[in-house]
C-alpha positions in Angstrom: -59.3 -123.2 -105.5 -56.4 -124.3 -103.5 -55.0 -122.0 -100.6 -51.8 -120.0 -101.0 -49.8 -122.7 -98.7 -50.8 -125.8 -100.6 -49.6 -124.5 -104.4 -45.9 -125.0 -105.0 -43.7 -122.5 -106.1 -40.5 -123.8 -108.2 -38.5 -120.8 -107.0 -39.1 -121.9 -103.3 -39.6 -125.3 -102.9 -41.2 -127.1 -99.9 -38.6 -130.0 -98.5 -40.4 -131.0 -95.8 -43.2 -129.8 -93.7 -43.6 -131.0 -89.8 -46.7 -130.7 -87.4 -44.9 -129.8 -84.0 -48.2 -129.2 -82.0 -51.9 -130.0 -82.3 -54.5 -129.0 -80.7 -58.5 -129.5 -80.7 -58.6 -126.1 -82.0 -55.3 -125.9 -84.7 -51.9 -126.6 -85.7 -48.4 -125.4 -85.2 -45.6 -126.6 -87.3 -43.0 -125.2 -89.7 -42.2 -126.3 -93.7 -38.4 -126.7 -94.9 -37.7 -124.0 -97.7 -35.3 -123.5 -100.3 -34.7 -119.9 -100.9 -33.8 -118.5 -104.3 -29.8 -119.0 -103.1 -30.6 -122.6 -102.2 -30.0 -122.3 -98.4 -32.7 -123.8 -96.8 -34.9 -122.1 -93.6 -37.7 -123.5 -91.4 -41.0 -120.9 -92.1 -43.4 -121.5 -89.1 -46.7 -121.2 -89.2 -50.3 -121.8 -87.0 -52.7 -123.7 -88.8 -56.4 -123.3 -87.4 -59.8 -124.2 -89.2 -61.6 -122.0 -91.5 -63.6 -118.9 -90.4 -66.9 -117.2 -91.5 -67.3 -114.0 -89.8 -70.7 -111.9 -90.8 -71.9 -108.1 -91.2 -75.5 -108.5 -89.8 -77.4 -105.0 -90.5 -80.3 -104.5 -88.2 -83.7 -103.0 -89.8 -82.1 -99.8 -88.1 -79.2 -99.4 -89.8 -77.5 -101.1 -86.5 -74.7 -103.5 -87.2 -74.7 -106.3 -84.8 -72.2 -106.3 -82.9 -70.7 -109.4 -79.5 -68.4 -108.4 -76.5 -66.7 -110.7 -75.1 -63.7 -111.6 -72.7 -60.8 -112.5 -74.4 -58.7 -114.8 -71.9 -55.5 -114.8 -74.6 -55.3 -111.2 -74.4 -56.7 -110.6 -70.9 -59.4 -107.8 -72.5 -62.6 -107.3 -73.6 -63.3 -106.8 -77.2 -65.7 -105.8 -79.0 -66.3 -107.3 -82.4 -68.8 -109.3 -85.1 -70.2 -112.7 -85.1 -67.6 -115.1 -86.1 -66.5 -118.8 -85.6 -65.1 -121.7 -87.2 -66.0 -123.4 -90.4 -66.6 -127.7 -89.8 -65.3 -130.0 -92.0 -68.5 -131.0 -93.5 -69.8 -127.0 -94.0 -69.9 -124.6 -96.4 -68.6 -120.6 -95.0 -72.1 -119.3 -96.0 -73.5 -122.2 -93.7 -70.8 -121.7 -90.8 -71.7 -117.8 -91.1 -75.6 -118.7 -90.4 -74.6 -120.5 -87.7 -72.1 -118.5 -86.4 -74.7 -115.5 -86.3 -77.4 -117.0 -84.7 -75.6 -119.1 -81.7 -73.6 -115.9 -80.7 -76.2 -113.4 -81.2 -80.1 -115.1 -81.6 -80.0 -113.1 -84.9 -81.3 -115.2 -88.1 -80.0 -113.7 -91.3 -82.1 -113.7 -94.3 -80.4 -112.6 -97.1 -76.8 -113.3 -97.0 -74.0 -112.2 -99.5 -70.2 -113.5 -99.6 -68.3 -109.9 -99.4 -64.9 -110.9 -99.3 -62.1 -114.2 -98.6 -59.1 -113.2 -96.8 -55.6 -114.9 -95.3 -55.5 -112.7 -92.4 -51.5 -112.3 -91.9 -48.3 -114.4 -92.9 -47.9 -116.5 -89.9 -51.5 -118.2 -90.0 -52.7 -120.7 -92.5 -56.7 -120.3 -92.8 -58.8 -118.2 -94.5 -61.8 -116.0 -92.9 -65.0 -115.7 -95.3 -66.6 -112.4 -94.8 -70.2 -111.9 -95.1 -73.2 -109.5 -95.2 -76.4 -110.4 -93.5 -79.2 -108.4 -94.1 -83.3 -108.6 -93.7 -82.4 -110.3 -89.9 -84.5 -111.2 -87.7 -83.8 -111.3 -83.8 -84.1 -114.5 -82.1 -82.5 -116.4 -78.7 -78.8 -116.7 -78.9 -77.3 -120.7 -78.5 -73.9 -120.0 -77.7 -71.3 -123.3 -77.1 -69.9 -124.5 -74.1 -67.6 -121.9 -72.4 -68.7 -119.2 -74.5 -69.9 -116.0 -72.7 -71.1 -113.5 -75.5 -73.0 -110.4 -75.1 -74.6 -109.1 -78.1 -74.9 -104.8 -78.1 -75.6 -102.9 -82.5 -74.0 -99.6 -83.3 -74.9 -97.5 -85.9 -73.2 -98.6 -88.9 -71.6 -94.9 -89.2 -70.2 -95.3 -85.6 -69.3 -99.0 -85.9 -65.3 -98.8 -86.6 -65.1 -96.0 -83.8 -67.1 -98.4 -81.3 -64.9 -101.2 -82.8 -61.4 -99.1 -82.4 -62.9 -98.2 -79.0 -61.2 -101.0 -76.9 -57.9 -101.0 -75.7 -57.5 -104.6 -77.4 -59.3 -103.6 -81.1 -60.5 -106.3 -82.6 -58.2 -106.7 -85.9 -60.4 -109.5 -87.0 -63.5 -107.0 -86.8 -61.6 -104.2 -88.6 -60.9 -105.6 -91.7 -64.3 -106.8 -92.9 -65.5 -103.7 -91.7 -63.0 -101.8 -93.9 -63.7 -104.3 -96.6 -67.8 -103.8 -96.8 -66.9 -99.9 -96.3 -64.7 -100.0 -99.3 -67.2 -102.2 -101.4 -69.4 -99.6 -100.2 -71.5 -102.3 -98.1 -71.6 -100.1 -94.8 
């Protein structure tokens, strides 16, 4: 299925669309719009790669959770294993992966919960899934990544979450998600 940026809508075409900045890790450009009353307007947007971010649920009802610094905000969050999706993976591969570099966890069962475009300005999608029956292991993380890994109770995990002075919006809305779905 094609993302929301790449279908065309007749009501608002697409005149042009420029890359203004690349980087190793996304994007940054803006698209040439028609509106409805023909006038035309540059709509900017940040384009980075594809993200899995996973629910892992402890054999005691823990939810595993990473900590790390957050040099763009100049905090310390609190969140879940996530992490870009490579060109030549699938989100339930990237989410594996992604869950046992940060954390040393290995997820057995794993179940897609949910595929969201995270606000208007960013073009990517995050894949949100639940990891369960995992099993604790020796965390890989990359180059120049310094995670800790802590759990929570899944009945605390959105206080623990909310906790920060920075709270992690991209750890809120899966959590709210698998809550809803009633997951958590």
């Amino acid at each position: 299925m094609a993302a929301p940026w790449e279908r065309d809508d007749p009501a608002w075409p697409v005149h042009d669309a420029v890359v203004a900045w690349e980087t190793p890790f996304f994007e940054a450009g803006y698209d040439v719009v028609e509106r409805p009353d023909g006038e035309r307007a540059n709509y900017y947007w940040l384009s980075p790669s594809n993200a899995a971010i996973v629910l892992a649920v402890a054999d005691d009802d823990e939810l595993v959770l990473v900590e790390q610094y957050r040099p763009r905000l100049r905090a310390h969050t609190i969140g879940l294993p996530a992490g870009g999706i490579e060109d030549d993976e699938e989100p339930a591969e990237a989410a594996r992966r992604e869950l046992r570099e940060e954390t040393g966890y290995r997820a057995g069962e794993l179940s897609h919960v949910e595929s969201y475009v995270p606000s208007g300005w960013t073009r990517y999608v995050r894949h949100v899934f639940l990891a369960t029956d995992v099993e604790r292991g020796t965390p890989a993380p990359d180059n120049g990544e310094f995670v800790e890994t802590t759990t929570a109770p899944v009945e605390e995990v959105l206080d623990v979450v909310r906790s920060r002075d920075a709270a992690n919006g991209l750890a809120l809305t899966p959590l709210l998600l698998a809550r809803e779905d009633g997951l958590l």
